[in-house]
C-alpha positions as a Markdown table, in Angstrom:
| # | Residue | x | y | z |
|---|---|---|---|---|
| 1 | Unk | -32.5 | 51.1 | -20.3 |
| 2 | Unk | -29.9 | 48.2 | -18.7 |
| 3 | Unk | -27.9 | 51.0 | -17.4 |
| 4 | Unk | -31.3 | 52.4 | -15.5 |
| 5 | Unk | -32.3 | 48.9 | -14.6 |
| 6 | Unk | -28.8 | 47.8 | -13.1 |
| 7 | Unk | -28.4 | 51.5 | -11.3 |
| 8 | Unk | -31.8 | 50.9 | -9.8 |
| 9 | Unk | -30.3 | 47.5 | -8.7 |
| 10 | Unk | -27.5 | 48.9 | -7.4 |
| 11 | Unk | -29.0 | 51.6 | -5.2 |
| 12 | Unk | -31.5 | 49.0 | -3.9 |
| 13 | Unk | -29.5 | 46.4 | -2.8 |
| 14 | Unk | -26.6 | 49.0 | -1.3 |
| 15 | Unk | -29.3 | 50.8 | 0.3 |
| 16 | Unk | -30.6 | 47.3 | 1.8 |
| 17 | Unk | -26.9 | 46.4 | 2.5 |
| 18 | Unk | -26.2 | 49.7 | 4.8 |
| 19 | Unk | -29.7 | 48.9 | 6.3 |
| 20 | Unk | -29.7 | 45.8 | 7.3 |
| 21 | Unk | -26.4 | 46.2 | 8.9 |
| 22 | Unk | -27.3 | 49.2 | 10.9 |
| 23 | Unk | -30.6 | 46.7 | 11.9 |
| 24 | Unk | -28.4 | 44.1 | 12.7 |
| 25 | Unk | -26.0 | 46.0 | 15.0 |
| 26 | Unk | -27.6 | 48.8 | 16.2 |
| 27 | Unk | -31.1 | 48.6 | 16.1 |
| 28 | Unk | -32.2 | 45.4 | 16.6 |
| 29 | Unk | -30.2 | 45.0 | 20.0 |
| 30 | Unk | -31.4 | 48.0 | 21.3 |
| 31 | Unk | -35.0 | 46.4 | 21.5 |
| 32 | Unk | -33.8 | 44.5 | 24.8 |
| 33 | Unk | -33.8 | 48.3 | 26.5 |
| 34 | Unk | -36.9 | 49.4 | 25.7 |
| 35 | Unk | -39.2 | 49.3 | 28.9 |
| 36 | Unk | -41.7 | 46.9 | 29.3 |
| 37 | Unk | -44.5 | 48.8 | 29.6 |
| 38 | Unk | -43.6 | 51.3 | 26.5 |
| 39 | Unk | -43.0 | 48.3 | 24.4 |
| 40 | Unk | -46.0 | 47.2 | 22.4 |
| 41 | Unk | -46.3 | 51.1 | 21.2 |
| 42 | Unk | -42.5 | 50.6 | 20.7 |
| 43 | Unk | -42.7 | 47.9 | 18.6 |
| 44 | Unk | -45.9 | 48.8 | 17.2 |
| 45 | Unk | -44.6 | 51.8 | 15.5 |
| 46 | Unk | -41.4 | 49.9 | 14.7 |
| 47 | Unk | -43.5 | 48.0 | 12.3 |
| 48 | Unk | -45.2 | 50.6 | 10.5 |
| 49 | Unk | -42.3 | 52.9 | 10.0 |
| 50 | Unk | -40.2 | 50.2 | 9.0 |
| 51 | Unk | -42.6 | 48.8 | 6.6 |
| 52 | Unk | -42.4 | 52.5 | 4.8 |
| 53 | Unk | -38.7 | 53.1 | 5.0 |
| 54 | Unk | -37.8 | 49.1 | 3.6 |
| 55 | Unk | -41.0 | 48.0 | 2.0 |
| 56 | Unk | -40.5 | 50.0 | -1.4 |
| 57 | Unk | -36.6 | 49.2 | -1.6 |
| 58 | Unk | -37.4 | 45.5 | -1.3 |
| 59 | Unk | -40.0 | 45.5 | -4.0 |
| 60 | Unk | -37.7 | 47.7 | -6.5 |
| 61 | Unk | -34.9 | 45.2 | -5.5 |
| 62 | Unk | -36.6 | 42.1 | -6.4 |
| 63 | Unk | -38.1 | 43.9 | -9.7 |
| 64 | Unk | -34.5 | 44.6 | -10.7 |
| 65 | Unk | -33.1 | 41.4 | -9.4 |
| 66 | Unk | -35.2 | 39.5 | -11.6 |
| 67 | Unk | -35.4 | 41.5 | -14.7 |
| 68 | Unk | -31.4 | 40.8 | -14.7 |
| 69 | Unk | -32.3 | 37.5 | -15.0 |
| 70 | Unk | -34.0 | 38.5 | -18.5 |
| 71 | Unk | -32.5 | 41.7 | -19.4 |
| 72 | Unk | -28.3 | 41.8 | -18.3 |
| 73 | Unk | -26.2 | 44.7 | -18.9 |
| 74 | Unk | -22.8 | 43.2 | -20.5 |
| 75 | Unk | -20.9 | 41.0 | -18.6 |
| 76 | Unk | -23.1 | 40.6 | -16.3 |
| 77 | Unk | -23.1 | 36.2 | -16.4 |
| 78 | Unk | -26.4 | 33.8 | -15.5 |
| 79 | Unk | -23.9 | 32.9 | -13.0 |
| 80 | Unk | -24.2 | 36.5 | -11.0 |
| 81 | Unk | -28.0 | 36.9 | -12.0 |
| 82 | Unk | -29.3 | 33.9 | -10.9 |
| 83 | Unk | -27.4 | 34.2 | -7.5 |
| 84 | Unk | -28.5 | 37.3 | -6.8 |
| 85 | Unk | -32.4 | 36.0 | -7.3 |
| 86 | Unk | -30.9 | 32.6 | -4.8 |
| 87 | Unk | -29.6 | 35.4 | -2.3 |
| 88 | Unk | -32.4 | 37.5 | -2.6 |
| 89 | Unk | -35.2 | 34.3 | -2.0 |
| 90 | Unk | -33.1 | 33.3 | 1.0 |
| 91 | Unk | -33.4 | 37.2 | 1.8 |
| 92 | Unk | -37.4 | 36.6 | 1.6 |
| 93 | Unk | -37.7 | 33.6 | 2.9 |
| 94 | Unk | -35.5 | 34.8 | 6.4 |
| 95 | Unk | -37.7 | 37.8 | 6.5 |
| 96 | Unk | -40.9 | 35.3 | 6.8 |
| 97 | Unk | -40.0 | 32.2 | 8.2 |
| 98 | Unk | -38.0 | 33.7 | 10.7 |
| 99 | Unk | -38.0 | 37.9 | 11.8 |
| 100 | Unk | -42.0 | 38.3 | 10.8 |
| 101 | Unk | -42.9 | 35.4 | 13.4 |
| 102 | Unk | -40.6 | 37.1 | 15.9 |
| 103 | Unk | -42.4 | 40.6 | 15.2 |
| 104 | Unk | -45.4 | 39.2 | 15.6 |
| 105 | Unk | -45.1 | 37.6 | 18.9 |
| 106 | Unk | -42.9 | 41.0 | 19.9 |
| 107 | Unk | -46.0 | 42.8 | 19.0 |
| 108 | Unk | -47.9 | 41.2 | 21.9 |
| 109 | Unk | -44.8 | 42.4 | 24.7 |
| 110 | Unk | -41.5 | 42.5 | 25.4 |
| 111 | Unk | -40.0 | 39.0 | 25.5 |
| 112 | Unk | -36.1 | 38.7 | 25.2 |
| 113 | Unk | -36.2 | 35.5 | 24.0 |
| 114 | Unk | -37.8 | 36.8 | 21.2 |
| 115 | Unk | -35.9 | 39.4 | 20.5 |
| 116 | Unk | -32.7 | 37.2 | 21.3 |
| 117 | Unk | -33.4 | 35.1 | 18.5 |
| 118 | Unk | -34.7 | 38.2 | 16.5 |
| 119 | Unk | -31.0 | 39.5 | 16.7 |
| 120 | Unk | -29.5 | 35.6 | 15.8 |
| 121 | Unk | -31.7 | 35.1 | 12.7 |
| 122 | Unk | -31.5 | 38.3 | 11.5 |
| 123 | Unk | -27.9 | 37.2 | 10.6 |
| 124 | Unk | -29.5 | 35.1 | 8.2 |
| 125 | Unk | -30.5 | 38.4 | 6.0 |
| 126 | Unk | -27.5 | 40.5 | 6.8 |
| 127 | Unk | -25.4 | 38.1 | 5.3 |
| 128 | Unk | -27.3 | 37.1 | 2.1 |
| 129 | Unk | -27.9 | 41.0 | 1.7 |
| 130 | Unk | -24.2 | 41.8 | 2.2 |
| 131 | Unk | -23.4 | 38.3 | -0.9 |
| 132 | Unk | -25.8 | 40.6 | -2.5 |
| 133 | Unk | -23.8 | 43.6 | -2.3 |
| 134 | Unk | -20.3 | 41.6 | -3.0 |
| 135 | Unk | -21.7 | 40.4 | -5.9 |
| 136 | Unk | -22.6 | 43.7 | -7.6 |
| 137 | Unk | -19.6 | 45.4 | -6.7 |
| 138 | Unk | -17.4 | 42.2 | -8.6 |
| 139 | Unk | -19.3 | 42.9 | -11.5 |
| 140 | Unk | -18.6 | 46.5 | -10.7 |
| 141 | Unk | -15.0 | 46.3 | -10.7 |
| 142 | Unk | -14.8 | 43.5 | -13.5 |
| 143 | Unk | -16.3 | 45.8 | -15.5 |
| 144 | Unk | -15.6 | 49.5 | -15.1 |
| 145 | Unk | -12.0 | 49.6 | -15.7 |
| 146 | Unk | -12.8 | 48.9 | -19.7 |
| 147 | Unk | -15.4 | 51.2 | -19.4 |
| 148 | Unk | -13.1 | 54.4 | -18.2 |
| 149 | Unk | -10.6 | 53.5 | -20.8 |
| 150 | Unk | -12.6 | 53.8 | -23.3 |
């Protein structure tokens, strides 16, 4: 059962760790070109689709993130746990204090000072997702060389 629970940790946060990158540089820049006129519908299905493509990963994320806390697989220290949960709240807390405003207000029209900052904040997330990602792949390589010897 901790192998599941860290493999389902493992494909979340990776998964979230490509993502948010590709967000980051690709996507979220790309908002400046989209016409004015097209952009509420833009944006409007930017939401929803994105809600369905990121929503479930998130939710399986922060299930596994915190039932590390509880349930470890060996070697795994309070240390790493509990700074994946910090990284994952500042992961939360970026996505609502600071891109959900910016979606919001985007929602209403194009405005590139809203999707300026949109592409500066976001940072915020890429970076505590990418920790996130460092952090699993140490324990990774701390502990997979004793497991292929054995």
């Amino acid at each position: 059962m901790l192998k599941i629970l860290f493999l389902l940790q493992l494909v979340s946060t990776f998964y979230m760790v490509g993502l948010i990158w590709f967000v980051q540089v690709a996507h979220y820049p790309v908002f400046a070109l989209v016409g004015r006129n097209e952009f509420i519908t833009f944006q409007t299905a930017h939401q929803l689709r994105t809600t369905l493509v990121v929503g479930p990963m998130m939710l399986i994320e922060a299930f596994t993130t915190i039932a590390l806390v509880y349930w470890a697989p060996a070697g795994f220290t309070p240390l790493e746990a509990w700074s994946g949960v910090g990284l994952l709240f500042v992961v939360w807390f970026s996505t609502a204090l600071l891109q959900v405003p910016r979606h919001h207000k985007l929602i209403q029209g194009y405005d590139s000072h809203q999707i300026r900052l949109l592409v500066a904040t976001n940072w915020v997330r890429t970076l505590a997702w990418t920790g996130r990602g460092v952090l699993l792949a140490g324990y990774l390589l701390r502990v997979l060389p004793g497991q292929m010897a054995g």
